[in-house]
C-alpha positions as CSV (number, residue, x, y, z in Angstrom):
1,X,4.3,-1.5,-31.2
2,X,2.2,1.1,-29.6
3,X,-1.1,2.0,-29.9
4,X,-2.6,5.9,-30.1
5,X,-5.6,6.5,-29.6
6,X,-7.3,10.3,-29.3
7,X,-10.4,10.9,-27.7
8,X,-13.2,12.4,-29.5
9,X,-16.2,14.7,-27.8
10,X,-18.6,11.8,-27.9
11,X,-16.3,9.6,-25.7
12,X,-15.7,12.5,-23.0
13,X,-16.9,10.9,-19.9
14,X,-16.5,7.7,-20.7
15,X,-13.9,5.1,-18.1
16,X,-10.8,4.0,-19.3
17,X,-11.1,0.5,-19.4
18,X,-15.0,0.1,-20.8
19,X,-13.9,2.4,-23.2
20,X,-10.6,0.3,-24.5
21,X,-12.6,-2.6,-23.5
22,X,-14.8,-2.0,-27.1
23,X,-12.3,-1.0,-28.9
24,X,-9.4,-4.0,-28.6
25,X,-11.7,-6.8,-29.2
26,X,-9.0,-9.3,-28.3
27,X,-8.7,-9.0,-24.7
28,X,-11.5,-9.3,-22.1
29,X,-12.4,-6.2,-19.4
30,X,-10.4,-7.8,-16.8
31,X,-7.4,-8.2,-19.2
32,X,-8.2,-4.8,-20.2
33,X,-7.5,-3.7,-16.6
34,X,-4.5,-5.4,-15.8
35,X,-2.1,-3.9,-18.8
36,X,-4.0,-0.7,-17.1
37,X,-2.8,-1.8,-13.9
38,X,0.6,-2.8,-15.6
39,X,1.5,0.4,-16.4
40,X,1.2,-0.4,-20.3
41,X,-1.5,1.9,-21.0
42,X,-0.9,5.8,-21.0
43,X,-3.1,8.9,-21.1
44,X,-1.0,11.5,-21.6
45,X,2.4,10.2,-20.9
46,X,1.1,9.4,-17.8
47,X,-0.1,6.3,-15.6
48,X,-3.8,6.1,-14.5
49,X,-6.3,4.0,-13.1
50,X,-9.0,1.8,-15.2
51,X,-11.5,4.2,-13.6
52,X,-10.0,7.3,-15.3
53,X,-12.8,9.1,-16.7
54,X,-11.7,10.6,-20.1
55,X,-11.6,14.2,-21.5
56,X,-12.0,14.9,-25.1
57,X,-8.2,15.7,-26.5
58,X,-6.5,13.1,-24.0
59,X,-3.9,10.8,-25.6
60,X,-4.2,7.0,-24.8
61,X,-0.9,5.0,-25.9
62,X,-1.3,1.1,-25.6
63,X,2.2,-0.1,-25.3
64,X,1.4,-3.7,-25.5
65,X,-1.7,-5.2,-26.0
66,X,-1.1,-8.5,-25.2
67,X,-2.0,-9.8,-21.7
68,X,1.0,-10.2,-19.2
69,X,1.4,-12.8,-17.3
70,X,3.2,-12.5,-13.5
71,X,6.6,-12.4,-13.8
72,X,8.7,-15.6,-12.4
73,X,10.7,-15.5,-8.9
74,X,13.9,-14.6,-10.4
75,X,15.6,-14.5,-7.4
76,X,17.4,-12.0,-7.8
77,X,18.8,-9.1,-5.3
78,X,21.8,-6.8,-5.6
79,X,20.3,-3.6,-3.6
80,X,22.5,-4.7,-0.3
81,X,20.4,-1.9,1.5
82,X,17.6,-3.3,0.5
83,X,18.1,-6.5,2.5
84,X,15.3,-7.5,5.0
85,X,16.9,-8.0,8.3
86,X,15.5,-12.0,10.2
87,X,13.6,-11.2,13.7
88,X,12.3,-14.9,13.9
89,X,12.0,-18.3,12.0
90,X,11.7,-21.6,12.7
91,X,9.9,-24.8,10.2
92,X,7.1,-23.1,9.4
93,X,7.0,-19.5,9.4
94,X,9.9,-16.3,8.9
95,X,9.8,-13.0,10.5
96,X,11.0,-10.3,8.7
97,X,11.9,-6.6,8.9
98,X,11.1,-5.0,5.9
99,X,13.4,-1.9,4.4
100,X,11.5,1.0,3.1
101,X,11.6,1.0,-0.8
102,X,11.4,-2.6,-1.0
103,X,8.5,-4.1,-3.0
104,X,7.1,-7.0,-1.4
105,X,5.7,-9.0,-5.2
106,X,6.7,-7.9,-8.5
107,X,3.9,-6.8,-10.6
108,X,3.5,-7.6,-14.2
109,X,6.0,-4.9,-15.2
110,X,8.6,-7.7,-13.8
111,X,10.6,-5.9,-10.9
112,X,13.3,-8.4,-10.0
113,X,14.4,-6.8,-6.4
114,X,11.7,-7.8,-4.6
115,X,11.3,-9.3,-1.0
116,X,9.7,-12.6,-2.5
117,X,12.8,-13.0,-5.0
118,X,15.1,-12.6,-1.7
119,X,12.7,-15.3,-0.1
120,X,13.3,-17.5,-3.3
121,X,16.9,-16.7,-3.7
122,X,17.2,-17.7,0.5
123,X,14.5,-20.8,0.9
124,X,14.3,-22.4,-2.7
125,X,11.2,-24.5,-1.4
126,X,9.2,-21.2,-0.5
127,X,8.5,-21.0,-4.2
128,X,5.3,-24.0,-3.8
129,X,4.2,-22.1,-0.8
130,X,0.8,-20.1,-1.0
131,X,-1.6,-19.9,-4.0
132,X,0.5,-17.5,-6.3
133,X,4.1,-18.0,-7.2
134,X,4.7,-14.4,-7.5
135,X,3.7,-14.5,-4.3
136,X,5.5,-17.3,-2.5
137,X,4.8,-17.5,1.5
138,X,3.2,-13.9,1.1
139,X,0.2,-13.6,2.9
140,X,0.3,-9.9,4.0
141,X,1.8,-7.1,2.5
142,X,3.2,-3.5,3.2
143,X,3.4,-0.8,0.7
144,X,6.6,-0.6,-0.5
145,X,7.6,2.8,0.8
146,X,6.7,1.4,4.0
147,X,9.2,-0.2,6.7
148,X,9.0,-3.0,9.5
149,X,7.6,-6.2,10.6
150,X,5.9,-8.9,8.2
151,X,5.4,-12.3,8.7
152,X,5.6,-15.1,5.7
153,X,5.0,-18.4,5.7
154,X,7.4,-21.4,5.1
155,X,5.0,-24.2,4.5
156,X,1.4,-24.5,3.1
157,X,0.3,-25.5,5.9
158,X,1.7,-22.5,7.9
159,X,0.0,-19.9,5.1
160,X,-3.3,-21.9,5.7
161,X,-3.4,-21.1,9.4
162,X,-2.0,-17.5,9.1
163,X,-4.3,-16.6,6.0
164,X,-7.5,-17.8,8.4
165,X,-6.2,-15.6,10.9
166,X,-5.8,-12.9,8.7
167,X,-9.5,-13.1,7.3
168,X,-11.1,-13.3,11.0
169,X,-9.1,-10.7,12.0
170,X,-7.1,-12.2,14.6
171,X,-3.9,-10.7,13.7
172,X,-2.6,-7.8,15.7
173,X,-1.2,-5.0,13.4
174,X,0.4,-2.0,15.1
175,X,1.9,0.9,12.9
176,X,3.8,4.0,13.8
177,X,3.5,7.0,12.0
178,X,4.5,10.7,12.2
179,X,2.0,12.9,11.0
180,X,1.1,16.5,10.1
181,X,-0.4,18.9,12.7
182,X,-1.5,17.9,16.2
183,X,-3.8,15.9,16.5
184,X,-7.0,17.1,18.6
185,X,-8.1,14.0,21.0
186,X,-5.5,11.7,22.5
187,X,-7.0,8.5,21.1
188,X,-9.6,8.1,18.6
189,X,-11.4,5.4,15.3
190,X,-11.8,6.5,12.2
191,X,-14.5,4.6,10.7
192,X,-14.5,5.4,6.6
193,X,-15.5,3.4,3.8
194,X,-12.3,3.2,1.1
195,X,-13.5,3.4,-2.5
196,X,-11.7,5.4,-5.3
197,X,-12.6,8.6,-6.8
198,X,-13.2,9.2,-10.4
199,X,-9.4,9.6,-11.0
200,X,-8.8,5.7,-9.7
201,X,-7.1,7.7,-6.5
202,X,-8.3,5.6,-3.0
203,X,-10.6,8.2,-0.9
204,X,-12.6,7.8,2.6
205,X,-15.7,8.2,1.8
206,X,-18.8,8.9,4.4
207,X,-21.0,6.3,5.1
208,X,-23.8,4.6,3.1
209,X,-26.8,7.6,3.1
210,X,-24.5,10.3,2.2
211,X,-24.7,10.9,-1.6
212,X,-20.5,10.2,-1.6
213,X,-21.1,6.8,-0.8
214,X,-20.5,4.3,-3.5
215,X,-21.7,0.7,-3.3
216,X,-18.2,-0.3,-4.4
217,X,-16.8,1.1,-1.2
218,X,-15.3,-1.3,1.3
219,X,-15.5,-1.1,5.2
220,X,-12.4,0.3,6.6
221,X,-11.5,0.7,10.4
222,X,-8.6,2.2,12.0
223,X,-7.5,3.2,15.7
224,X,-4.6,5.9,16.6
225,X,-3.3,7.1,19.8
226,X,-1.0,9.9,20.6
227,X,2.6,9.3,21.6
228,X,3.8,12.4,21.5
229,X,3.4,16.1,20.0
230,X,6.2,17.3,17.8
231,X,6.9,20.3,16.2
232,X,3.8,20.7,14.2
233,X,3.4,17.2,13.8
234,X,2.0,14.6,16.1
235,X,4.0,11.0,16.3
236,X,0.8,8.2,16.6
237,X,0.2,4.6,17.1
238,X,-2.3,3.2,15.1
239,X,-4.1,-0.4,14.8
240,X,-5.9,-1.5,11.8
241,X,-9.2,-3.7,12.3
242,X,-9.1,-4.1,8.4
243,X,-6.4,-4.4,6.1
244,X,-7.6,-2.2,3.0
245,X,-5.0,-0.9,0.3
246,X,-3.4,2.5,1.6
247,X,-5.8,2.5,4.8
248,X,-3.7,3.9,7.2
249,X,-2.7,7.0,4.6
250,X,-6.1,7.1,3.1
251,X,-7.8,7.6,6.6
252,X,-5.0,10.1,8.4
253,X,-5.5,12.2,5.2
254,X,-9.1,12.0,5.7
255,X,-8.7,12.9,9.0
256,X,-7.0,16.2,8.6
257,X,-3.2,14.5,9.3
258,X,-1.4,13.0,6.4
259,X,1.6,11.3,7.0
260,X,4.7,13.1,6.3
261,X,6.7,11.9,3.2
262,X,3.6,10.4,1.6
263,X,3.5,11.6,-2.2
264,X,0.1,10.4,-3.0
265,X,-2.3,11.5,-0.1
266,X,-0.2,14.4,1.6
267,X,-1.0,18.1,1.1
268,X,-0.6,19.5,-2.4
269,X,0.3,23.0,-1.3
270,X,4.3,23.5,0.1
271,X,2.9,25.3,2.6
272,X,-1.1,24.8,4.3
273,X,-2.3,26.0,7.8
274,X,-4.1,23.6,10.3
275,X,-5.9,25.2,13.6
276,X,-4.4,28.1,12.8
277,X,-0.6,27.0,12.2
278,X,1.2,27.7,9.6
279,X,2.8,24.5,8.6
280,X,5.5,23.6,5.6
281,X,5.8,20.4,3.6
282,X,8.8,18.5,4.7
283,X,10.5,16.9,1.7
284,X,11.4,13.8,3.7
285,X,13.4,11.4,1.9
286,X,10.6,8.4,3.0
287,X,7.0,7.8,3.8
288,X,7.1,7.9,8.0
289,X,5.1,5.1,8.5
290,X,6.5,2.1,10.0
291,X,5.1,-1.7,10.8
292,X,6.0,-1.8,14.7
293,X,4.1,-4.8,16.0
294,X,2.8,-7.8,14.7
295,X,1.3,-10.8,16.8
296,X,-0.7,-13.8,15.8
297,X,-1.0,-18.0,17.0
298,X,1.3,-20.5,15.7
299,X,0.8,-23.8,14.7
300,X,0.7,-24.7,18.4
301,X,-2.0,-22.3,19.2
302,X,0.4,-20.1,20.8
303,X,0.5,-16.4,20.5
304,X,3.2,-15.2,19.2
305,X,4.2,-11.2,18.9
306,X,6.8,-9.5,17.2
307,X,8.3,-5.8,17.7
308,X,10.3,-3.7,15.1
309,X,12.0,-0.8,16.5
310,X,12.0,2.7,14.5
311,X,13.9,2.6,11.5
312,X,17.1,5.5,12.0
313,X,15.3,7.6,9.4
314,X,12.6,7.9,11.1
315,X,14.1,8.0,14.4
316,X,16.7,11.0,13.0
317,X,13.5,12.6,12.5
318,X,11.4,12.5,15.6
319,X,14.4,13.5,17.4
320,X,14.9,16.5,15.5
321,X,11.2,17.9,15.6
322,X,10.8,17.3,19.6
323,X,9.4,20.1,21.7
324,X,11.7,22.1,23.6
């Protein structure tokens, strides 16, 4: 049964999750925040972050108020376009090519076409691999709008060796993505702490000093380099140096070039104007952002580097915004 709860003037202000945390004495603040997270609490009718700051009037509906636990690996996987397409694997580790609307894990809300229920459904024994099992051989992941190359682990042992290389920082990430406007220097880092704003949304924030900066902001780093101009658009390469949730989207928004199909951080007018240009929002049918490159050692100590080529959608696009 569900819970409603209406927010009175002397709890305007307050955050979503301190404020449920007092009132359902049975669960604890981080329990609090992952029905949140779960999608079981609504303000609304709508979905929002444990930092939601409340207004007086707003509706909160606790579907469940019990804490849920991660789904099992099901295993299960009938979207035959959803299929991850095999680069590489060998003993200990599978490259994969990820489709775009995909998710990598379920979440507690127990989504059963996932890539890690294909990986259970495909290697049985990938299920004891890593340190969740809703996470077997995961140790990297890609939003699940977002296409191309992933590694995952077979063994323990693999997902101990890549998971150091991921925390050091050794593992070579490209991305391509198409993005509004053109952008005004060839090559260039944007160097932006991620934190969220006060509607749970991730935001680039200026550095420590600046009276946006929150302690709870995490370093972020990421490198782009023009391909090629487009219609209005420009197509870039980009390399993370971190690997923070919604980087690259959070920081080409920041930088004045959203990526095209992106719901969450593209412009919120149909039409805006950049340097001058009067530019429309496509209603692409994806997010064009793509994992192109991935390298990193093996158990050998050899590199190793993997390539995905453009996905068709994205390629269908490119082609039909070039410059005459």
């Amino acid at each position: 049964m569900a819970q409603i709860l209406k927010i009175k003037p002397a709890a305007q202000g307050q955050r979503l999750d301190k404020f449920l945390n007092e009132k359902i004495k049975s669960l604890s603040r981080s329990q609090i925040k992952k029905i949140i997270k779960a999608g079981l609490v609504l303000v609304n009718d709508k979905i929002v972050s444990p930092h939601y700051f409340l207004k007086t009037g707003d509706q909160i509906q606790v579907i469940k108020k019990s804490v849920v636990a991660r789904p099992e690996i099901t295993g299960q996987m009938t979207g035959q376009n959803l299929t991850p397409n095999i680069i590489f694997q060998d003993q200990d580790f599978l490259v994969i090519e990820k489709p775009s609307g995909l998710l990598v894990h379920p979440t507690a809300r127990g989504e059963k076409e996932t890539l890690v229920a294909w990986l259970a459904k495909k290697y049985p024994a990938i299920k004891s691999v890593g340190e969740n099992q809703y996470r077997a051989g995961i140790i990297h992941r890609l939003d699940k709008d977002v296409s191309g190359v992933m590694v995952v682990a077979k063994t323990q042992t693999a997902f101990n060796h890549l998971k150091e290389q991921f925390k050091k920082r050794v593992v070579k990430k490209e991305y391509t993505a198409v993005v509004y406007g053109r952008v005004s220097q060839p090559k260039g880092e944007i160097d932006l702490p991620i934190g969220r704003n006060k509607d749970g949304q991730f935001v680039a924030h200026p550095k420590k000093g600046d009276e946006k900066f929150q302690a709870s902001d995490k370093i972020a780093k990421t490198k782009y380099e023009l391909i090629e101009y487009l219609k209005n658009y420009s197509l870039l390469k980009v390399n993370i140096l971190t690997g923070r949730t919604h980087q690259i989207r959070v920081h080409l928004s920041a930088l004045g070039h959203p990526v095209i199909g992106d719901q969450i951080y593209e412009p919120k007018k149909k039409i805006f104007h950049f340097l001058r240009r009067r530019i429309k929002v496509v209603a692409a049918d994806r997010i064009m952002l793509h994992s192109t490159k991935i390298g990193f050692y093996d158990l050998k100590n050899q590199w190793q580097e993997f390539v995905s080529a453009w996905p068709k959608s994205m390629t269908d696009f490119i082609n039909a915004n070039k410059e005459q």
